[in-house]
Each structure stands twice: as structure tokens, then as C-alpha cells.
C-alpha positions as CSV (number, residue, x, y, z in Angstrom):
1,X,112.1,161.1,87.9
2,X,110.9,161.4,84.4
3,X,110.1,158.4,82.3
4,X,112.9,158.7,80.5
5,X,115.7,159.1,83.2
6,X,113.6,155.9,84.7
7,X,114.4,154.1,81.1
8,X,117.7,155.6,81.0
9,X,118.8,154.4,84.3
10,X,117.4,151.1,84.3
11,X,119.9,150.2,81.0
12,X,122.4,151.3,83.2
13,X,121.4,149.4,85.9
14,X,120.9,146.4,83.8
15,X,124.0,146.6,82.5
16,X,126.0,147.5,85.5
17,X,124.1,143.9,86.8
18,X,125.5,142.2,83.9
19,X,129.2,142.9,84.6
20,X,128.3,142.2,87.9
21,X,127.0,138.8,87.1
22,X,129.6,138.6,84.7
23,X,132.6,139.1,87.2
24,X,131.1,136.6,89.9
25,X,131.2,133.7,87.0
26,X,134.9,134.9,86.9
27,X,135.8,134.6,90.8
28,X,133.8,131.4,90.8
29,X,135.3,130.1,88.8
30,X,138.6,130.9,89.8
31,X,137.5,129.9,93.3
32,X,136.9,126.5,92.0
33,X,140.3,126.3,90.5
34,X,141.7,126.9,93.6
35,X,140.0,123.9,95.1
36,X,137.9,126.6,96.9
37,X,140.8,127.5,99.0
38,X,140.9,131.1,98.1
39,X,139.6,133.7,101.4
40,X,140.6,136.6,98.5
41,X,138.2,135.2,96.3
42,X,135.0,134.1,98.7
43,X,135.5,138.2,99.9
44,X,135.5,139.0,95.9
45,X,132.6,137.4,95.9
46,X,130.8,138.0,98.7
47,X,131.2,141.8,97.9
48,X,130.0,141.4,94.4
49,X,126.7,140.0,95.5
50,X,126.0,142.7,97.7
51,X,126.7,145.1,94.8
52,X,124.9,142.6,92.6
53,X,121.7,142.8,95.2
54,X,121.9,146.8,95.1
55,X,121.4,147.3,92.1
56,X,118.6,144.6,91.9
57,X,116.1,146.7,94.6
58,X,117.5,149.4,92.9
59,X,115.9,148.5,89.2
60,X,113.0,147.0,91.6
61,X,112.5,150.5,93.3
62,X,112.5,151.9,89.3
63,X,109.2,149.9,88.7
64,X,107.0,150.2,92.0
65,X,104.5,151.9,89.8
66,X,105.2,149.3,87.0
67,X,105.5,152.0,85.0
68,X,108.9,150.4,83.2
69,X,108.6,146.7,82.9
């Protein structure tokens, strides 16, 4: 991979990570409304932070060179 598909995918990664981050404030938050009583919700977010730790070794498997960051 090029240097630039390496810069182009990390932004996407990064901001695929953000949503990701973003959406598990969300189901926390409703989790917490809920007086933590939501199974829906701890699934929701148990599934977002596997996605979430994806694409972390993901953007860590971009730099193993530190060629990046």
C-alpha cells in the first residue's frame, strides 16, 4: 500500500472510529436512562466496541513502520 492509500485510509478509519465512539456515548447513555436495564443496549454496545477495537489494530497495523503517525 502506497503512502497515500495508507493516509487515505487512516482518515477513514479515524473517522469511521469517531462515529463509533460517537454512537457508544449514545447507547450509554441511553443505557443509563434505562437504569441499566436494557440487554438491547449492553448487545449495542458490546458490538460497537468490537467494531470500535477493529478498526483500532486496524489504524495500528497502518503504522507498524511508523511511516504515518
Amino acid at each position: 500500500m502506497s503512502e497515500d492509500e495508507k493516509g487515505k485510509r487512516f482518515l477513514e478509519l479515524i473517522d469511521q472510529q469517531n462515529n463509533v465512539q460517537w454512537n457508544i456515548i449514545a447507547k450509554l447513555t441511553s443505557l443509563v436512562k434505562s437504569k441499566w436495564n436494557s440487554s438491547q443496549l449492553q448487545n449495542e454496545i458490546e458490538s460497537l466496541i468490537e467494531t470500535h477495537s477493529k478498526i483500532t489494530k486496524e489504524l495500528n497495523s497502518l503504522d507498524k513502520n511508523n511511516s504515518i503517525l
